[in-house]
C-alpha positions in Angstrom: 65.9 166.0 74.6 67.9 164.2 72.0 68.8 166.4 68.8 67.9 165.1 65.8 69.3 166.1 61.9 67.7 166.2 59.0 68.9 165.6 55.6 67.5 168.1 53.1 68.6 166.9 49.7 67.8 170.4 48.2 70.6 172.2 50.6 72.9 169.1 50.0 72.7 169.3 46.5 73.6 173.5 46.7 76.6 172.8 48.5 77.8 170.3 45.5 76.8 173.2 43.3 78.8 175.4 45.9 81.6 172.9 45.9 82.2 172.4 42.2 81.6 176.2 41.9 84.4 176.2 44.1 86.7 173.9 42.1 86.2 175.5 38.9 86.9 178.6 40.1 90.2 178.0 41.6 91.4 175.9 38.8 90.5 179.0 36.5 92.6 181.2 38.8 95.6 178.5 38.6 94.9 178.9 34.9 94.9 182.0 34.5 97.7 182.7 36.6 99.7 179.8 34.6 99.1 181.3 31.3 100.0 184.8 32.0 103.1 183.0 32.7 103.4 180.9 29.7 102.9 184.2 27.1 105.7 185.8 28.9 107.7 188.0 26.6 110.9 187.4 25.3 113.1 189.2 23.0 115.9 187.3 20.4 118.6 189.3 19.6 122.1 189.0 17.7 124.8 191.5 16.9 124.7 193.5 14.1 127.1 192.9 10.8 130.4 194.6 11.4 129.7 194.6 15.0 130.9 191.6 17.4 132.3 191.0 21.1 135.9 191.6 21.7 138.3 190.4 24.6 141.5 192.4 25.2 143.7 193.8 28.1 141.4 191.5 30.5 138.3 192.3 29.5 135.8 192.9 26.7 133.7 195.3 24.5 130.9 195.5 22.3 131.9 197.0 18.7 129.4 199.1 17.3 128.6 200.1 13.7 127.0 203.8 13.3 126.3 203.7 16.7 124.3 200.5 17.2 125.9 197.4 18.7 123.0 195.0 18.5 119.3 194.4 16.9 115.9 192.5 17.5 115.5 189.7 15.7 112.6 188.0 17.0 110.2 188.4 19.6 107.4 185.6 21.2 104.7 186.6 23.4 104.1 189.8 21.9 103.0 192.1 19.3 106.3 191.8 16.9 106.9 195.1 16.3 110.0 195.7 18.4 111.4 193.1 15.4 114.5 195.0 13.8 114.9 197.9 16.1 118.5 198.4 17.1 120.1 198.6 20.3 123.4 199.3 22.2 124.9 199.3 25.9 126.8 202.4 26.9 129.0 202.9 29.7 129.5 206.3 29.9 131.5 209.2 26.8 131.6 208.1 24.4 128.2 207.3 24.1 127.7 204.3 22.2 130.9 202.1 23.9 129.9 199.1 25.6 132.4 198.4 27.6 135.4 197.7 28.8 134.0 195.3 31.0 137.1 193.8 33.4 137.2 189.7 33.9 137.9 188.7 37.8 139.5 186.4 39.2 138.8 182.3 37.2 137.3 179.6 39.1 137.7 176.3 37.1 135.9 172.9 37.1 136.6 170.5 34.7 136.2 172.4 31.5 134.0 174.7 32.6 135.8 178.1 33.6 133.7 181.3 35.3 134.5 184.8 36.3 133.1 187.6 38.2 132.3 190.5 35.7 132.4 194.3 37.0 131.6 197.5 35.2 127.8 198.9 34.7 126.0 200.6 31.6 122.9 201.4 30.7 120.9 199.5 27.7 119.2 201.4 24.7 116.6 199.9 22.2 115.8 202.4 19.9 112.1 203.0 18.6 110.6 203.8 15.2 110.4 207.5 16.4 113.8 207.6 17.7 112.5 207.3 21.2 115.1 204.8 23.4 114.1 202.0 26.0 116.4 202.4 28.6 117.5 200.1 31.9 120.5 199.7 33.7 122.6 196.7 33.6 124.4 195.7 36.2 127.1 192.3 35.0 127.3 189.7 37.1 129.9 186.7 35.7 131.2 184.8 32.4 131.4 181.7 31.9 133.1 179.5 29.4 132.4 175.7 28.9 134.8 174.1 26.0 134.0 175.6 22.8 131.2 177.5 23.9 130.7 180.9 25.8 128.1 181.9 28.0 128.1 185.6 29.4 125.4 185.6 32.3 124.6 189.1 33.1 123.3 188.9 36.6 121.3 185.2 36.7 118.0 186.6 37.6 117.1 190.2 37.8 119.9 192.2 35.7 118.2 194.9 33.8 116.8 197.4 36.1 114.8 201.0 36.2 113.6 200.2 32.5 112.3 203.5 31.0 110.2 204.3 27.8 108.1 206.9 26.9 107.1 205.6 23.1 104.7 203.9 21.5 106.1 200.6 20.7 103.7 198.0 22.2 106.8 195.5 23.0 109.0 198.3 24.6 106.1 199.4 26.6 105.8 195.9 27.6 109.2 195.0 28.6 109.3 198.7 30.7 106.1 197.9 32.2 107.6 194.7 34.0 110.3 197.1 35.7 113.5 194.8 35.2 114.3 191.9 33.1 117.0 189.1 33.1 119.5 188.9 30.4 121.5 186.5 29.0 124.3 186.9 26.3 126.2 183.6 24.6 128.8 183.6 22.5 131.2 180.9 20.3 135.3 180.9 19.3 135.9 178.4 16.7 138.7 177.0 17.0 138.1 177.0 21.4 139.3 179.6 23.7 139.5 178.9 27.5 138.0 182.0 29.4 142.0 181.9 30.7 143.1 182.3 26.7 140.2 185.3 26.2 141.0 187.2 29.3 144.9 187.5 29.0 145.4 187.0 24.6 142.1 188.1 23.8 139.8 187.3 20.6 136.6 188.2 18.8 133.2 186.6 18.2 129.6 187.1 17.0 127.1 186.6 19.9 123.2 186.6 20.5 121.2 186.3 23.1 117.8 186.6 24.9 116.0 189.2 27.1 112.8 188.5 28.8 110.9 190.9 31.6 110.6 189.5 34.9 107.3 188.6 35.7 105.1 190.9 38.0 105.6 190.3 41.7 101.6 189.8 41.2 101.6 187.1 39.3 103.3 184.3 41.6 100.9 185.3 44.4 98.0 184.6 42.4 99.4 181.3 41.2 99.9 180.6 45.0 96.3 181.4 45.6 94.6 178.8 42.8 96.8 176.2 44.0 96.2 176.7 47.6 92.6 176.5 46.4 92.8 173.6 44.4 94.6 171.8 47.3 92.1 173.1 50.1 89.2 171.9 48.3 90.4 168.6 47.6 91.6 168.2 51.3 87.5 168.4 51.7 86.8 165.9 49.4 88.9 162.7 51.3 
């Protein structure tokens, strides 16, 4: 006996329904997911007056200035009132020394010269209640491109076991996200090679920018909305 099917435009149009549900949904996932991305928090900082980056003996320090080496000056994607706290990297007694940090070997290409870095420290930010942010930093390499200085701490993830026990809404933040990349640039006017700073030394301001990275949660989801957008839209052809 032949088989015969029906077309019930009520059950067809519930699957549209179902469909577009469908859509939306995953495109509000991918949203969601995107935007969480896009109010990331990152932190500005710049050395403090009196305080600056210093190349000698094959390496380099962080000056400090009644024990501070560094301070917020801007911050995006958050509450803003990590703005002005002050903050140092210490590698060991004394406390507030930030360095030395020894130059490797020098790889150059055209004008651009870069260096393995070795040495550790941790990194304090100091809170309005004298309670310290702390993570460990772990340098990765230098680099120097004509004028210009970059110091690239590690590339991705460079600050590590962040710690904080305060109130500060960005500091909780930024310990929340576990680790955090780093990157530190710096200028000589007149130029210095990375071959000049490493063996006659110099001195220079610096700034720089610190941002959490993001929550092994949030690419997955991501991953999810746009697997979703695609599967549905593989229905539709």
């Amino acid at each position: 006996m032949p088989h015969f099917f029906t077309f019930h435009p009520i059950n067809a149009g519930l699957r549209h329904i179902a469909r577009v549900c469908g859509v939306c949904a995953a495109a509000l996932l991918f949203c969601f997911a995107f935007s969480f991305q896009a109010r990331a928090l990152v932190f500005n900082f710049a050395n403090l007056p009196g305080t600056e980056i210093s190349f000698s003996g094959g390496g380099f320090t962080f000056t400090s200035t009644s024990g501070y080496q560094f301070d917020i000056t801007s911050v995006s994607g958050g509450a803003g009132d990590s703005v002005g706290l002050n903050g140092y990297i210490s590698t060991g007694a004394p406390l507030f020394v930030g360095g030395p940090f020894t130059i490797g070997p020098i790889t150059t290409i055209g004008m651009e010269q870069t260096a393995p870095v070795s040495g550790a420290g941790t990194l304090h930010i100091t809170d309005q209640q004298s309670i310290d942010l702390t993570g460990a930093i772990q340098w990765n390499n230098i680099t120097t491109f004509g004028p210009a200085g970059i110091l690239d701490l590690t590339g991705t993830v460079n600050l590590t076991a962040l710690h904080y026990t305060g109130a500060n809404s960005d500091l909780a933040a930024l310990a929340a996200a576990g680790g955090a990349s780093d990157v530190v640039t710096f200028e000589f006017v007149p130029a210095l090679t990375l071959t000049q700073l490493a063996s006659t030394g110099g001195a220079s301001s610096y700034s720089g920018v610190l941002a959490p990275v993001p929550e092994p949660g949030t690419l997955p989801i991501l991953g999810i909305g746009l697997a979703g957008l695609l599967a549905l839209r593989r229905r539709k052809k």
